[in-house]
C-alpha positions, -999 to +999 in steps of 0.1 A: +595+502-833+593+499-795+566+514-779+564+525-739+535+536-722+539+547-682+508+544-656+506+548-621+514+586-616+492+606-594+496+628-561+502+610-529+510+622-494+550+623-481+553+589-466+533+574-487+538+547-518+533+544-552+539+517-585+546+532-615+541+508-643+555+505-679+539+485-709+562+477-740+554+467-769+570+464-804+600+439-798+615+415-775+612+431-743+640+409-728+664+422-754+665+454-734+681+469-704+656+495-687+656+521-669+629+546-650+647+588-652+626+616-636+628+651-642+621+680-618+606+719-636+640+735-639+664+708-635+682+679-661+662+647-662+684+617-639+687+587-640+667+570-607+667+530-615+680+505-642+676+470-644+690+446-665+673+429-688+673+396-669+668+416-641+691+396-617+710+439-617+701+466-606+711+509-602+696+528-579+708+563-575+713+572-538+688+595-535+660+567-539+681+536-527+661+513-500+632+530-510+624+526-544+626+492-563+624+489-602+613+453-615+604+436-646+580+412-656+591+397-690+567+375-694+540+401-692+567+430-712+560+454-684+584+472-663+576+486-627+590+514-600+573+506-563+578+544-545+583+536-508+583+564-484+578+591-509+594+626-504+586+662-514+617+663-529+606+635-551+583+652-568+588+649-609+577+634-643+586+598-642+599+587-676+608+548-691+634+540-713+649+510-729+685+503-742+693+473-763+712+451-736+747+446-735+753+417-712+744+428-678+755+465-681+735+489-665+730+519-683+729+552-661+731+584-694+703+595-712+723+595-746+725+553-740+687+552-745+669+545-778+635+545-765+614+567-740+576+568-726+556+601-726+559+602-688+535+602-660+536+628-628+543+620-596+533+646-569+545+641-530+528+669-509+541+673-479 
């Protein structure tokens, strides 16, 4: 059974950075696409980044692109999120997920995950 644990949350400043971290544990963790989703109070959870499991591709949704930059290490079966030049508007519980990889496909839906974390806040005050 996989396992994913996310770290890094906190409150930080608009402007500011943050790394979001995400162990695995439980299978091959380059046998999975993965992908970081956030959800706001009172709105869906979206998709923000995927990589593939190679990680040679990559999503962003364009709300986050040229600031945020997901990465894996899969020699250390941890996945990461560095927050550049956070926003208010950014503000949300940062989940990971995995999906068994399918070439390089990138999956963007919730439904295409198997595997979540619990999730870690992120707070940008302005």
């Amino acid at each position: 059974q996989v396992q994913l644990v996310e770290s890094g949350g906190g409150l930080v400043q608009a402007g500011g950075s943050m790394r979001l971290s995400c162990a695995f544990s439980g299978r091959t963790f380059s046998s999975y696409a993965m992908g970081w989703f956030r959800q706001a109070p009172g709105k869906e959870r979206e998709c923000v980044a995927v990589i593939s499991w190679s990680g040679t591709s990559t999503f962003y949704v364009y709300s986050v692109k040229d600031r945020f930059t997901i990465s894996r290490d899969n020699a250390k079966n941890t996945l990461y999120l560095q927050m550049n030049s956070l926003k208010p508007e950014d503000t949300a519980v940062y989940y990971c997920a995995a999906d068994i990889a399918r070439g390089q496909k990138l999956p963007r839906t919730k439904a295409s995950y198997d595997y979540w974390g619990q999730g870690t806040q992120v707070t940008v005050s302005s």
